[in-house]
NUVO-798115 format. One line per 5 residues: number of its first residue (from 0); for each residue x, y, z of N, C-alpha, C, O. Coordinates in steps of 0.001 Angstrom, whole numbers, plus 524288, in hexadecimal, padded with zeros to 5 digits. Example, Ala and Ser with C-alpha at 12.3 -4.5 7.8 and 13.67 -1.06 7.14 Angstrom:
# residues 2
0 = 83386 7E9C6 81E78 8300C 7EE6C 81E78 83390 7F31C 81E78 8379C 7F309 82111 | 83232 7F736 81BA8 83566 7FBDC 81BE4 83264 8001E 81EBE 83461 80472 81F67
# end
This chain:
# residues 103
0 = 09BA2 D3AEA D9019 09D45 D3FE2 D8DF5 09C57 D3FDA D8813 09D14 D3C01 D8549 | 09AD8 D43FB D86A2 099C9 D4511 D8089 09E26 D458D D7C87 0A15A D48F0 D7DB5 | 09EF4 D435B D78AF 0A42A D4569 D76EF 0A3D2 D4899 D72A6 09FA0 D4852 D7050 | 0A6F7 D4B7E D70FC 0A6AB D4F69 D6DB8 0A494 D4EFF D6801 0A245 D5249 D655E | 0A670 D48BB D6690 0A35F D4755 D60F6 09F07 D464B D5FC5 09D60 D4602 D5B43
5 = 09BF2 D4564 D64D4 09691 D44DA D6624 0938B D495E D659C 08F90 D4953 D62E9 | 09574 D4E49 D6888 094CC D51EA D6682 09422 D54AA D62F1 090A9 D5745 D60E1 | 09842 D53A2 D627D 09874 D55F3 D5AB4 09500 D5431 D577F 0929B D5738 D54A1 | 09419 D4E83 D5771 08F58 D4C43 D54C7 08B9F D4E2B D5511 0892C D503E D517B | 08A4F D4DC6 D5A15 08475 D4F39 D5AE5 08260 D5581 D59B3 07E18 D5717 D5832
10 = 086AE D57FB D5ADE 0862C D5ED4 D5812 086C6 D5E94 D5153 08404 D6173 D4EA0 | 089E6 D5B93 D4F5F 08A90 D5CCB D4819 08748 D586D D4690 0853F D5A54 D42A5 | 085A7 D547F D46EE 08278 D51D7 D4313 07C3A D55CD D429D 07A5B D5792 D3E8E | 07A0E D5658 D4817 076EC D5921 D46DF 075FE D5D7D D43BD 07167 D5EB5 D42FF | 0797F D6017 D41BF 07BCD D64DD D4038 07D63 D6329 D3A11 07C3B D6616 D366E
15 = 07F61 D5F8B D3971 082B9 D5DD4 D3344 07D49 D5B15 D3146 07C56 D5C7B D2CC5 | 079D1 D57E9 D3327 07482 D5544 D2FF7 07329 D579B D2DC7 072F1 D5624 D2934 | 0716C D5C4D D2ED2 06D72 D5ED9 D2A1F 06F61 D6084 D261C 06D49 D60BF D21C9 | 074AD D6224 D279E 078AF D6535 D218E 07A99 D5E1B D1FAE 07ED1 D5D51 D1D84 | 0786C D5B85 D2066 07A9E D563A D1BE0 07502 D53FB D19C8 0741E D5043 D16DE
20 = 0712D D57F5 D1C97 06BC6 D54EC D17EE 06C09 D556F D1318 06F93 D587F D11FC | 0698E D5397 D0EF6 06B05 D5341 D094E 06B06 D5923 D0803 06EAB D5BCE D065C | 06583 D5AB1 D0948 063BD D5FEF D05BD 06A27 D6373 D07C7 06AC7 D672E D04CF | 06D3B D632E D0A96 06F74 D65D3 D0C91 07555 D6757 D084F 07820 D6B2C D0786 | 07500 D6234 D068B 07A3A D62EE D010E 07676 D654D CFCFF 071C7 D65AE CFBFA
25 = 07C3A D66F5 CFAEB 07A07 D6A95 CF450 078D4 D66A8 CF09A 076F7 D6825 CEC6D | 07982 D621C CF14B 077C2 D5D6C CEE90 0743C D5A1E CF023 075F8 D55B8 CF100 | 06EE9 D5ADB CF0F6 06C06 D572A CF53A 06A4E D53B0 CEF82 06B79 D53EF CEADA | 06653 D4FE0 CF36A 065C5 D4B4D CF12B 0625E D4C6C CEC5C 0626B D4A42 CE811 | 05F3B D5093 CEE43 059AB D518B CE9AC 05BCA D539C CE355 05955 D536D CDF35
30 = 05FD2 D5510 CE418 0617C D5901 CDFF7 063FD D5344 CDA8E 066AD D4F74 CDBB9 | 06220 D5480 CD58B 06552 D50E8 CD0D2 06B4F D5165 CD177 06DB4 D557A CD253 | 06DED D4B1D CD0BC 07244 D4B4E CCEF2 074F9 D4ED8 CCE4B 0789F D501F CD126 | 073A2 D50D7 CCA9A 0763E D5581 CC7A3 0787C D5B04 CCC42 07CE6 D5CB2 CCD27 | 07649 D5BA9 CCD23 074A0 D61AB CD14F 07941 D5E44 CD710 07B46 D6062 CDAE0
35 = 0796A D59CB CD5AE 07E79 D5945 CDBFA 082A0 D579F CDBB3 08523 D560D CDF7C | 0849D D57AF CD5AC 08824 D58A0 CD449 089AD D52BB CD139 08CEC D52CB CCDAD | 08748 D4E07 CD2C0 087EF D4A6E CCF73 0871F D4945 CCADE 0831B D4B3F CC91D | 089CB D4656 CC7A0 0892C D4565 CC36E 0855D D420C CC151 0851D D3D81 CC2DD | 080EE D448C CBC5D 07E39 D405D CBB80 07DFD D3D08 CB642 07E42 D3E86 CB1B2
40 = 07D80 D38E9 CB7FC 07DE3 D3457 CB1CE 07E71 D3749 CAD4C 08176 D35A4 CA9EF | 07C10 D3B60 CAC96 07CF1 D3E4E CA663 0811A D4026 CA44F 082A6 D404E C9FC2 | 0841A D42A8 CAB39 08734 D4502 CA8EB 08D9F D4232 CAB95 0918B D441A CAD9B | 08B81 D3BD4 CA9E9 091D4 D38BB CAB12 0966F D3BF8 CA88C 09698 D3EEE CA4C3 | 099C4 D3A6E CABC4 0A04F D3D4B CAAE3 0A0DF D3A96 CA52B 09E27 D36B4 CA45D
45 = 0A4CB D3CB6 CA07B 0A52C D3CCE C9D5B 0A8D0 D369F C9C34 0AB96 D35D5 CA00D | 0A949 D3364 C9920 0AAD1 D2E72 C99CD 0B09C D2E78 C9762 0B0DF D2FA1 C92B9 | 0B4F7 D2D66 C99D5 0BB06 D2E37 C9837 0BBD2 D27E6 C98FD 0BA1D D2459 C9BBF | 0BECB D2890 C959D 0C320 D22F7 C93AE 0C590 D2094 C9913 0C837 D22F9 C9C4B | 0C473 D1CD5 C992C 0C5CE D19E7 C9CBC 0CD0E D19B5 C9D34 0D05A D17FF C9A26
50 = 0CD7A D1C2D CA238 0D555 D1D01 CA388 0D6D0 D1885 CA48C 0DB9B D183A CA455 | 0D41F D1368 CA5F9 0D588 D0DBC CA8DE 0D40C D09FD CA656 0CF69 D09E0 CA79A | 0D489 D074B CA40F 0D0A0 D01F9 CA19E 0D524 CFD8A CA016 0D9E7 CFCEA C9FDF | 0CFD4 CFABF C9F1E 0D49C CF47A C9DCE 0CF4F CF37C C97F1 0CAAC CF3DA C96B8 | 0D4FE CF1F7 C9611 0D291 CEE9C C900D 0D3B8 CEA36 C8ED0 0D851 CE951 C8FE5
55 = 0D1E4 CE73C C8D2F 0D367 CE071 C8B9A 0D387 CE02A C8446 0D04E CE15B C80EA | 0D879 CDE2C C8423 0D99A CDE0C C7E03 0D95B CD6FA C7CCF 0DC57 CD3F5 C7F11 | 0D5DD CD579 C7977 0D6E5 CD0E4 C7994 0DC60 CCF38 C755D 0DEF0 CD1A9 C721B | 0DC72 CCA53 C7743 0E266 CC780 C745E 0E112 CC19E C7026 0DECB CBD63 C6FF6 | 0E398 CC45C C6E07 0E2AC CBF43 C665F 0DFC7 CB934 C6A18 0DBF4 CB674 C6921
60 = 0E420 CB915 C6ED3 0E358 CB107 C71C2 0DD4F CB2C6 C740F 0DAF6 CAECA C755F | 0DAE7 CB671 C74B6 0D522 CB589 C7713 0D5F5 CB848 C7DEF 0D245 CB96F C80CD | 0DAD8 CB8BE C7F19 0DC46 CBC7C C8454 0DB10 CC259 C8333 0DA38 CC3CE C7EB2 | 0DAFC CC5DA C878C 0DB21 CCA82 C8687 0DF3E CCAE5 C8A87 0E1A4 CC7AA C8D29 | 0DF47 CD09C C8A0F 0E345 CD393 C8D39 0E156 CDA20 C906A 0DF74 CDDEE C8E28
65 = 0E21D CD9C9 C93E4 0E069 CDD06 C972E 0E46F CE2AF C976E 0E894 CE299 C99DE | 0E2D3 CE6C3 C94FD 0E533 CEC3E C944A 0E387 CEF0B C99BC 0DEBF CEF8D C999B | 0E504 CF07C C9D21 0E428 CF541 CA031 0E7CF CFA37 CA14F 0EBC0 CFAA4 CA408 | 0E529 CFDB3 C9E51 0E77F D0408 C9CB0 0E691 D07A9 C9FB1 0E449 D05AC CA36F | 0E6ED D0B5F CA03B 0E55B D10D5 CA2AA 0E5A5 D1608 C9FFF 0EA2F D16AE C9E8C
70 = 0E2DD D19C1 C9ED4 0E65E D1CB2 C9BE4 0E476 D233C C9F66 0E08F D2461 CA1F8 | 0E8B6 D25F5 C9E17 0E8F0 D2AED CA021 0E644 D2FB7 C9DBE 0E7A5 D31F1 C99B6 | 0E0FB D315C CA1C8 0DD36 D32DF C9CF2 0E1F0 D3AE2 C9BC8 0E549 D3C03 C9F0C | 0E15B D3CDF C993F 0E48F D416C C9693 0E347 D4564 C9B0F 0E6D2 D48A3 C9B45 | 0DF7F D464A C9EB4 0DECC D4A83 CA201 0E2BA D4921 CA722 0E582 D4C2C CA99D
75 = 0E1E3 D42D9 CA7E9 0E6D9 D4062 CADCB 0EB09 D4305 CAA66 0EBF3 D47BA CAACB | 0ED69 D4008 CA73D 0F1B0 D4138 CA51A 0F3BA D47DD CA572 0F7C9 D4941 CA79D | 0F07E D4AE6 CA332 0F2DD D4FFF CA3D4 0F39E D527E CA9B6 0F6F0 D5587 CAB69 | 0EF45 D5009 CAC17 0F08A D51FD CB1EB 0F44E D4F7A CB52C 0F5EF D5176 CB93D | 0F56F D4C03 CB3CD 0FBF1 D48D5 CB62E 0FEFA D4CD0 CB56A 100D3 D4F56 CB910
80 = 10055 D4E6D CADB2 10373 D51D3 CACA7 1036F D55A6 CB042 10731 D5611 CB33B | 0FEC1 D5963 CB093 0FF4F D5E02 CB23D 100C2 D5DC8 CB86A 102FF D618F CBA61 | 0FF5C D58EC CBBC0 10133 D58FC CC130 1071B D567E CC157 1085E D55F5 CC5F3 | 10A73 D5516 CBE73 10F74 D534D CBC24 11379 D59C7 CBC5D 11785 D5B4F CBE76 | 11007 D5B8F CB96B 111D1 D617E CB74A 11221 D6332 CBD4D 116A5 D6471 CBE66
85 = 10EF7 D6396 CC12A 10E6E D6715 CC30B 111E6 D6674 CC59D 11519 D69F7 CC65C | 11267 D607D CC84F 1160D D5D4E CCD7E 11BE2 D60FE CCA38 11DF1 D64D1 CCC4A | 11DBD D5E87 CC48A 12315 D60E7 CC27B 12220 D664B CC318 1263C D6864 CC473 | 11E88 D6973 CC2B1 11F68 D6F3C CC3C0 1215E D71AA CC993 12507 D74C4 CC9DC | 11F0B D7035 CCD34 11D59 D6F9C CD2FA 123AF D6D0D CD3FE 1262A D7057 CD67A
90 = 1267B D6900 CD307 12AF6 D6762 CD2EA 12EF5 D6B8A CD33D 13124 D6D3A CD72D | 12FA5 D6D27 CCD87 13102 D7091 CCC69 131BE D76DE CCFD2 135AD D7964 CD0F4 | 12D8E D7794 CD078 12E15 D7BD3 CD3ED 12F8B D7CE4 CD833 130D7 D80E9 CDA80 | 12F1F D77D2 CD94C 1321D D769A CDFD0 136FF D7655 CE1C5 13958 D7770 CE5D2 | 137F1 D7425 CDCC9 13FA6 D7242 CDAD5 1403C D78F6 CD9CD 144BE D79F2 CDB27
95 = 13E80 D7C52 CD899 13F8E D7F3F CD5FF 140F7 D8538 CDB79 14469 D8891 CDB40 | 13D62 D848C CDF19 13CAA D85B5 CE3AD 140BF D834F CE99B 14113 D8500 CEE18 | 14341 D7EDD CE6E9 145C0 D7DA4 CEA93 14C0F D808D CEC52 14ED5 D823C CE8C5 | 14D50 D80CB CF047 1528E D82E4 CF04A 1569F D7EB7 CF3A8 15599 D7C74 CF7C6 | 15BD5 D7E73 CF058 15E8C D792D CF204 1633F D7E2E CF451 16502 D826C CF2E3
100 = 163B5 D7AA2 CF871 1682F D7E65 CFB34 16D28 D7767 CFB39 16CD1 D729C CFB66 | 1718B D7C36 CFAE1 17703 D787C CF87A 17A04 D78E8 CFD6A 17A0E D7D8B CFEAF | 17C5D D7642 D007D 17DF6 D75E2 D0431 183BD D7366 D0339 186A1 D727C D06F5
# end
């Protein structure tokens, strides 16, 4: 007996091949970089300060010492704030909405 997934196969692959040949995306293979939306070497992302790193400070005896920092670049930071704000707003309104019955 035939089973139904067999079926199915054999009706949609034939059917799905041709809509997955290349020419078939808006990005085929022939077309530059540029035109499929990737980025090319020229135009690398802009270079920001490293948020994670470790530094080594050396010491008077000939040891060093191993610093590892992180820092919070000013755009995270404000968007903490503003999703902080929102949770206390959203709080607020709820408490504000609630009704306590006194028994």
């Amino acid at each position: 007996m035939i089973s139904i997934r067999r079926v199915a196969l054999v009706l949609v692959i034939p059917i799905s091949l041709p809509a997955m040949a290349p020419e078939g995306f808006s990005g085929g293979i022939d077309q530059p970089a540029d035109s499929r939306g990737m980025v090319s070497r020229e135009q690398a992302a802009p270079a920001k300060p490293p948020s994670v790193g470790v530094q080594e400070i050396p010491r008077p005896d000939g040891g060093h010492d191993v610093i590892y920092y992180s820092v919070t670049p000013p755009e995270e930071q404000q968007a903490r704030q503003q999703a902080e704000t929102h949770k206390y707003e959203k709080s607020l309104e709820l408490l504000n909405s609630a009704i306590i019955i006194k028994r």
